[in-house]
C-alpha positions as CSV (number, residue, x, y, z in Angstrom):
1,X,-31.5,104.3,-0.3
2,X,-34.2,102.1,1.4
3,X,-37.2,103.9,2.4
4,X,-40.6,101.5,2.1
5,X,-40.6,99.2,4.5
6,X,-41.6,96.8,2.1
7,X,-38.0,96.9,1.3
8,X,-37.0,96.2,4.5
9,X,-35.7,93.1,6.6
10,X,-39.0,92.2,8.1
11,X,-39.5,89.5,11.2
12,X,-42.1,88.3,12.3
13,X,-40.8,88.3,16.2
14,X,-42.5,89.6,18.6
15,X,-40.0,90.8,21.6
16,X,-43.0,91.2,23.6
17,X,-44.1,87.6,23.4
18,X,-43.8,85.5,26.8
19,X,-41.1,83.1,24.5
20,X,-39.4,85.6,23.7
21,X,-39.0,87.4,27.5
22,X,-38.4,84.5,28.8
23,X,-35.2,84.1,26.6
24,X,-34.4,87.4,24.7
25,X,-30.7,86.1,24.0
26,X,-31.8,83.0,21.8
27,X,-33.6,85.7,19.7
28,X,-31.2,88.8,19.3
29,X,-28.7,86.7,16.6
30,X,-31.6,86.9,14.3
31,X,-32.5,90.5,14.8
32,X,-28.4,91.5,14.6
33,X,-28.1,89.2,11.5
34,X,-31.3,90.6,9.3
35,X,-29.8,94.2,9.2
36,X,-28.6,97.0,10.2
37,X,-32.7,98.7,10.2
38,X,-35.4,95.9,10.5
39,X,-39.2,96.0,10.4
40,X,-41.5,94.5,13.2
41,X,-44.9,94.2,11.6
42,X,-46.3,93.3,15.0
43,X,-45.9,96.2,15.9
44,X,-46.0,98.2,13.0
45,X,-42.2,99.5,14.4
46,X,-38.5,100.1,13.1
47,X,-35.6,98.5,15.6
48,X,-31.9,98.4,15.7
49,X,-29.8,95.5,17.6
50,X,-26.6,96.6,16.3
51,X,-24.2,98.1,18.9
52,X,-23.3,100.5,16.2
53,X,-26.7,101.7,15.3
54,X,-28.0,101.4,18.6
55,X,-25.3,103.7,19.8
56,X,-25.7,106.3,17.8
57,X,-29.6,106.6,17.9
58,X,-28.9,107.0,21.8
59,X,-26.3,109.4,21.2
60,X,-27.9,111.5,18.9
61,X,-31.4,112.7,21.1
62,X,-32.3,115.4,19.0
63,X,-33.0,112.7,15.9
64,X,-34.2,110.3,18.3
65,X,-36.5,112.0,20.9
66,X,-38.0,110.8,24.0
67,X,-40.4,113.1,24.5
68,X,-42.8,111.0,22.5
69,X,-42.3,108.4,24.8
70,X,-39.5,105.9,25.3
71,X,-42.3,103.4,25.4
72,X,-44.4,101.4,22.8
73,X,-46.8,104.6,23.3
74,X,-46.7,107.6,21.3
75,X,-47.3,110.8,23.6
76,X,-48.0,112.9,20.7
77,X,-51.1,110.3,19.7
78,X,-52.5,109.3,22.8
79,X,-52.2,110.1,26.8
80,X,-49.2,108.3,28.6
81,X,-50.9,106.1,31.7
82,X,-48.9,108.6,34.0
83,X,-47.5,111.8,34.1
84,X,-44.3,111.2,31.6
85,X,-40.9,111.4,33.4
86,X,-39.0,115.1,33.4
87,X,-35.9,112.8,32.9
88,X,-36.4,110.3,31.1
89,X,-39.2,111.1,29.0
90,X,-38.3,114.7,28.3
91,X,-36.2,116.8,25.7
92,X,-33.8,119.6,26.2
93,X,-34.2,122.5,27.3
94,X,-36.3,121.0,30.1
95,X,-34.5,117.9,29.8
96,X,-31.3,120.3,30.6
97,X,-32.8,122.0,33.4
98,X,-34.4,118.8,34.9
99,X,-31.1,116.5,34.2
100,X,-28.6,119.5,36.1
101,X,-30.7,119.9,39.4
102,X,-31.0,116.0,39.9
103,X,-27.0,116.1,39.0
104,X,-26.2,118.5,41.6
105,X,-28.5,116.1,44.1
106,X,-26.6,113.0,43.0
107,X,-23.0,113.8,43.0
108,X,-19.6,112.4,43.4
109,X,-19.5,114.2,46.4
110,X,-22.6,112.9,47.7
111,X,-22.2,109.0,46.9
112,X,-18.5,109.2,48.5
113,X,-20.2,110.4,52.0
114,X,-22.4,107.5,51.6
115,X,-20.1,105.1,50.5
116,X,-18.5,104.4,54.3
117,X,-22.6,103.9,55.5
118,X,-23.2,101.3,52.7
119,X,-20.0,99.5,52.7
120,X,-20.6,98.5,56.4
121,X,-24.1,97.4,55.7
122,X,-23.0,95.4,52.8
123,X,-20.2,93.8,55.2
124,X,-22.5,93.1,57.4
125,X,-25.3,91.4,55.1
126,X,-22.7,89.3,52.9
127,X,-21.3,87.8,56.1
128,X,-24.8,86.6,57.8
129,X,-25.7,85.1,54.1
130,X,-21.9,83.5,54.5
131,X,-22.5,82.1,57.4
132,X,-25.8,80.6,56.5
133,X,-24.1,79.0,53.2
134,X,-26.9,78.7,50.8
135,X,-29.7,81.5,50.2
136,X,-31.4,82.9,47.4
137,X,-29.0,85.6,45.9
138,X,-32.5,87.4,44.5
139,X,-34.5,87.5,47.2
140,X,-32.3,87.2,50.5
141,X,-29.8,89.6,48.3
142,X,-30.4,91.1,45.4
143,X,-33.6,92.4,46.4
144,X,-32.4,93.2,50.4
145,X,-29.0,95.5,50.1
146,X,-30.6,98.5,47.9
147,X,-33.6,98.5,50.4
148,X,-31.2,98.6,53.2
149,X,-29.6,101.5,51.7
150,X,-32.0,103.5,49.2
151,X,-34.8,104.4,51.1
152,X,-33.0,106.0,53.8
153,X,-31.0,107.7,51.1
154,X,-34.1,109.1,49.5
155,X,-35.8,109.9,52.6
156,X,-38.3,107.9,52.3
157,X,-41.3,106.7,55.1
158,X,-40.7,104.1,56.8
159,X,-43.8,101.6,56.2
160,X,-44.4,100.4,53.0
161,X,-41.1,100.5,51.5
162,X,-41.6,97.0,50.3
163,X,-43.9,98.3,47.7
164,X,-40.9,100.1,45.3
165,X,-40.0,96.9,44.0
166,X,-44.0,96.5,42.7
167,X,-44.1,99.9,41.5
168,X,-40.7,99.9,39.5
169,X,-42.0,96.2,37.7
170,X,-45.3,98.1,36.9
171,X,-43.5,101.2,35.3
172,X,-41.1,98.8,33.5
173,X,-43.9,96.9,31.8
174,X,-45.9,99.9,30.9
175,X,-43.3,101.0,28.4
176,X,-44.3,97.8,26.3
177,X,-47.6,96.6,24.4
178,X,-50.8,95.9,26.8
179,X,-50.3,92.5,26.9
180,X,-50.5,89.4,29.8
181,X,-47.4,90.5,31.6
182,X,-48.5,94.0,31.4
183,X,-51.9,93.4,32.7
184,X,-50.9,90.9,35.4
185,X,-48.2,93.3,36.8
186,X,-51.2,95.3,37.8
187,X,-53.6,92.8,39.5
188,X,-53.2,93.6,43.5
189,X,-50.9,96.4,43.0
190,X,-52.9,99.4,43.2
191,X,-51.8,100.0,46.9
192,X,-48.3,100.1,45.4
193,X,-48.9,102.8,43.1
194,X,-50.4,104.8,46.0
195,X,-48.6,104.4,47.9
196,X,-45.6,105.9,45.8
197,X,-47.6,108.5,44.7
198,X,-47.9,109.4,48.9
199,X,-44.0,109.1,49.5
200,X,-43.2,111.7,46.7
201,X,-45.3,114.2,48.9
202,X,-42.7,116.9,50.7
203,X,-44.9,116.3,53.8
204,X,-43.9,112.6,53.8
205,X,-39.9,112.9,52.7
206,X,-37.7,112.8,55.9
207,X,-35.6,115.7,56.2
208,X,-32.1,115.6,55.3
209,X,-32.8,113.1,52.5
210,X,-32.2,113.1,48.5
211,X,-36.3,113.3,48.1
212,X,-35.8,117.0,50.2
213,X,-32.9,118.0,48.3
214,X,-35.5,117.9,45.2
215,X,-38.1,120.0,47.0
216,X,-35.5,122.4,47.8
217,X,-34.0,122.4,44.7
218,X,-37.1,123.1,42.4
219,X,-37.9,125.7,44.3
220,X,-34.7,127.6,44.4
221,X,-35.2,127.4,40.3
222,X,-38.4,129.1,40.8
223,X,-39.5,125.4,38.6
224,X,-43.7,124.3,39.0
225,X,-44.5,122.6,42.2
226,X,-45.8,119.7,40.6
227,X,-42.1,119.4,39.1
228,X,-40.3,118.0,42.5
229,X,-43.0,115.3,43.3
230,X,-42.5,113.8,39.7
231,X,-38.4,114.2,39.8
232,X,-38.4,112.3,43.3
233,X,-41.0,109.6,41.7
234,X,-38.0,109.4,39.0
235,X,-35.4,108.0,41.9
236,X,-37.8,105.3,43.0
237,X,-38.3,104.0,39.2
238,X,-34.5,104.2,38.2
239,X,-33.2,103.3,41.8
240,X,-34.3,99.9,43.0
241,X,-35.2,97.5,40.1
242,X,-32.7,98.0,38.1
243,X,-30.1,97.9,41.0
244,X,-32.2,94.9,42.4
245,X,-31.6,92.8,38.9
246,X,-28.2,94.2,38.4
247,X,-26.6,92.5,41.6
248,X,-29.0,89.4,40.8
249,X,-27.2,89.1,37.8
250,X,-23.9,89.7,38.8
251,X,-23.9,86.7,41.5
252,X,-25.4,84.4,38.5
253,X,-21.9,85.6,36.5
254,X,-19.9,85.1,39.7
255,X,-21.8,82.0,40.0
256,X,-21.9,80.2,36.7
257,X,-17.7,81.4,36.0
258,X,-16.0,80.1,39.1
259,X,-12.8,80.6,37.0
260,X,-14.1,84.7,37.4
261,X,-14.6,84.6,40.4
262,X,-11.1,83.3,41.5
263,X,-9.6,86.7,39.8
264,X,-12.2,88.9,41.6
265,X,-11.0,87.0,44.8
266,X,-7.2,87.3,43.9
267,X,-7.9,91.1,43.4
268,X,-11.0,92.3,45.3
269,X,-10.1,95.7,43.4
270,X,-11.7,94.0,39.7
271,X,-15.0,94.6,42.1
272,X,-15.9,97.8,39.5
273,X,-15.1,95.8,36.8
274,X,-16.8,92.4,37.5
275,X,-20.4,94.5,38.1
276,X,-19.5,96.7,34.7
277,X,-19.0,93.2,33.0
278,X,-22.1,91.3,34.2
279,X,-23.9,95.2,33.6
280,X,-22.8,94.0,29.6
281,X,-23.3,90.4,29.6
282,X,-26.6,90.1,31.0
283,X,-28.0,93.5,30.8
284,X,-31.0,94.6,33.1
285,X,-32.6,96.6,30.7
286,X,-33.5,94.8,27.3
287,X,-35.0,97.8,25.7
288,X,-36.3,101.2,25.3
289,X,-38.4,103.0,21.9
290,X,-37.3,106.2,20.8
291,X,-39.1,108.3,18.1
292,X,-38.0,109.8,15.4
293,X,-38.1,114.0,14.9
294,X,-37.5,114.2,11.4
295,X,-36.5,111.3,8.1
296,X,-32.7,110.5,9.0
297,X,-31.1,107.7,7.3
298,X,-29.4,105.1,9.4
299,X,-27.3,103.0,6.6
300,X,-29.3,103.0,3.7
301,X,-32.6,102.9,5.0
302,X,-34.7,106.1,5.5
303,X,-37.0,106.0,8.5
304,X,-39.8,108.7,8.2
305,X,-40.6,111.4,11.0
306,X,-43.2,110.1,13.5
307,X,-41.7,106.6,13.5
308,X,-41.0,104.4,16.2
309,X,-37.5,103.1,16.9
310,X,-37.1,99.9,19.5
311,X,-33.1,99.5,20.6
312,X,-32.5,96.1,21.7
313,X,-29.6,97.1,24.3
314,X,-28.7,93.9,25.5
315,X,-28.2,92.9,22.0
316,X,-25.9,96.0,21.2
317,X,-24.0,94.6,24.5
318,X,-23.6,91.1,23.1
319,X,-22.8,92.2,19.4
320,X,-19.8,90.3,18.2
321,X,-19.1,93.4,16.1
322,X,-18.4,95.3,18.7
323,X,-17.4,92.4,21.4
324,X,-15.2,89.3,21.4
325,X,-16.5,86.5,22.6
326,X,-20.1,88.4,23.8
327,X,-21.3,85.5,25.3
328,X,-19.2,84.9,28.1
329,X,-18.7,86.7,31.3
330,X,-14.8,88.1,31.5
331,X,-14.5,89.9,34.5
332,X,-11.0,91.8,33.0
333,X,-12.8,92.9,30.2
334,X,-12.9,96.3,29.4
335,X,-16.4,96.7,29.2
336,X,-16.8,100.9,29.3
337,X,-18.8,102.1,26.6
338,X,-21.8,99.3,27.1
339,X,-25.2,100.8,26.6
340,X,-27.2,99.3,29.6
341,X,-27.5,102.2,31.4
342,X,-28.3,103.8,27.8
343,X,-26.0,106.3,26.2
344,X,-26.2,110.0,25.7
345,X,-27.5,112.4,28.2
346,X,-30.5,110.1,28.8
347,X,-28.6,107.7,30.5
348,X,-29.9,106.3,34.2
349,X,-29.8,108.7,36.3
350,X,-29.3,106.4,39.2
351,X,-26.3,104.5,37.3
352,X,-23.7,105.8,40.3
353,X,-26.0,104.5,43.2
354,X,-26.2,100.9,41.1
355,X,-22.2,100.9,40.5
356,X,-21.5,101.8,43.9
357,X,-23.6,99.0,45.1
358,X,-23.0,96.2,43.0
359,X,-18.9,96.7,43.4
360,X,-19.3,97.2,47.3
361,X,-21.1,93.8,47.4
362,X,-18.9,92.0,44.7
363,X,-15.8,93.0,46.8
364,X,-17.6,91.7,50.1
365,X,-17.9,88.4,48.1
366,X,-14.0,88.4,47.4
367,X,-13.3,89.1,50.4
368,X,-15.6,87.0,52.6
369,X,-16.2,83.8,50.2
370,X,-13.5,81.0,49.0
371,X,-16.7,80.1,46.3
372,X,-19.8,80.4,44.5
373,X,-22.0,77.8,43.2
374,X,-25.2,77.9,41.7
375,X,-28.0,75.8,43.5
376,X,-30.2,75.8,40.9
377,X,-31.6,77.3,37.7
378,X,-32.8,81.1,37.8
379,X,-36.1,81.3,37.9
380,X,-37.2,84.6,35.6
381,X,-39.5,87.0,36.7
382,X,-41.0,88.4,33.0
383,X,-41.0,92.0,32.0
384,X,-41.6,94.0,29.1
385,X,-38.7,95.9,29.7
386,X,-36.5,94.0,32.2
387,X,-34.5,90.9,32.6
388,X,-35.2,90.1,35.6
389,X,-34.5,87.1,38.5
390,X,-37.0,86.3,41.1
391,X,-35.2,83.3,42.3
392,X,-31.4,82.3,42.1
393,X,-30.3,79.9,44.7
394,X,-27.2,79.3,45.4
395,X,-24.4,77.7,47.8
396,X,-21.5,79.8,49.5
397,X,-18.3,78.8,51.0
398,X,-16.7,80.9,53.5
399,X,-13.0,81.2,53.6
């Protein structure tokens, strides 16, 4: 049994590097091949890339806590630069408590009420961007449908919506090192962060709305006040970005397989699927750290209490131990059981509003489009955390 770290695999890699961000694929091979348990010296961290491994760290919460952090930062050694998340960033029992009342908010029940509103405005936005023929799937897309539909779900104020998108970057890079992307993510944004801080107020959620329901909700627990302002802060990180990069990537799948996208058409039903797929193929999240509670051993290797853990998530998803043929996008594969939404009970908690978006606009595109071509290259937006688009032009053909 390994346990010095002189022992272990060790790269010298850094996953925070802008090289490395702007291509996290061309690096992951090396990180799977190395071992099971590798040492980042950069960093002075342990990570995993193993679909395996990565798993079961995800899965087993109590070993590998987020509490500490589910960032670069250690909570227990120094102050987070916000107020940590009651979901994400929290252990049972409040992690329990938290985790129930936002399940009770976002429901089965709930998203199939709002699935009639959102599958007319998706109707509606897929055929003007039909008719126009070529757009930018990011930014005349990606980044339009969940702002056509989250906000209002949330209850949110009406001017400065256009912010989430900056705020959600900001919180994505924070969970990484203090570096250029990190830094430059803030320059100009401080009305963003605001200006979220403003919408979480009760006095500024519309009534009716999701952000409500919290207020309602924490105070029928008999929970702290300062609880519901936080949980509704915890829709507008996990809500928009993601979802936003999510459909960016499923049109560059749709886009770059034409072969795909001719059994999406056949079957507009392979909707679910196709956005499950491209969830696994080119995964949103790249990463998150956990910590460890106690020494556990994770094949061989012993990694002490206090140490931090960084999953590579889209590398679990494009493991050829676990996948055949990772690489490529196969909209009929069965791709349940991907981590990149995580795993475990601190999986997104806004994974059901991102499915039921990305398969209401997939089937729009089988339904409304004879093709889909890429225009040009992707142009990559870099993030700590995220893969993200910020440009994906592309050319349509209506049917």
């Amino acid at each position: 049994m390994t346990s010095a770290t002189s022992d272990l695999p060790t790269l010298s890699l850094d996953p925070f590097a802008e090289e490395f961000l702007a291509d996290p694929f061309a690096h992951h091979g090396a990180l799977r091949d190395a071992g099971s348990v590798v040492w980042l010296g950069k960093y002075g961290v342990y990570a995993m890339a193993r679909f395996d491994e990565v798993q079961a760290a995800l899965r087993d919460h109590e070993t590998f806590c987020s509490s500490r952090g589910v960032g670069l930062a250690d909570f227990s050694k120094e102050e987070p630069f916000r107020a940590p998340s009651l979901l994400l960033e929290t252990d049972p029992p409040l992690h329990s408590q938290t985790r129930k009342l936002m399940g009770r908010i976002v429901s089965l029940k709930a998203l199939k009420e709002l699935r009639p509103q959102w599958q007319e405005k998706a109707q509606e936005l897929v055929s003007s961007l039909v008719q126009k023929r070529r757009f930018d799937a990011a930014t005349d897309l990606a980044e339009v449908f969940p702002m056509m539909v989250f906000p209002d779900t949330i209850g949110l104020m009406d001017e400065g919506r256009e912010k989430l998108i900056e705020y959600a970057t900001i919180v994505f890079n924070g969970f990484g090192p203090r570096n250029r992307v990190f830094e430059q993510s803030l320059i100009g944004k401080e009305d963003a962060i605001a200006w979220v801080e403003e919408a979480c107020k009760r006095e500024n959620l519309k009534p009716g709305g999701w952000g409500m329901a919290v207020y309602d909700a924490v105070d029928e627990a008999g929970m702290p006040s300062d609880y519901a302002p936080r949980l509704v802060r915890s829709f507008l990180t996990a809500g928009v970005d993601t979802t936003v990069n999510g459909i960016g990537h499923l049109m560059l799948a749709l886009g770059k397989y034409p072969q795909e996208f001719a059994k999406l058409r056949a079957d507009p039903k392979l909707a679910t699927r196709a956005f499950e797929e491209s969830l696994r193929w080119d995964s949103t999240v790249q990463t998150f750290f956990r910590t460890t509670s106690c020494d556990v051993e994770v094949d061989g290797t012993t990694i002490p209490e206090g140490s931090k853990v960084l999953l590579f998530l889209a590398s679990a998803n494009r493991d050829p131990r676990k996948w055949d043929d990772p690489d490529e996008f196969q909209i009929e594969r069965p791709a349940g059981g991907h981590v990149g939404f995580g795993f475990g009970i601190h999986q997104c908690l806004g994974q059901m509003v991102a499915r039921l978006e990305g398969e209401l606009i997939a089937a729009e595109f089988a339904r409304q489009a004879r093709s889909i071509e890429l225009a040009g290259e992707p142009v990559r937006r870099l993030n700590n955390t995220l893969w993200a688009i910020s440009s994906l032009p592309v050319k349509v053909v209506g049917k």
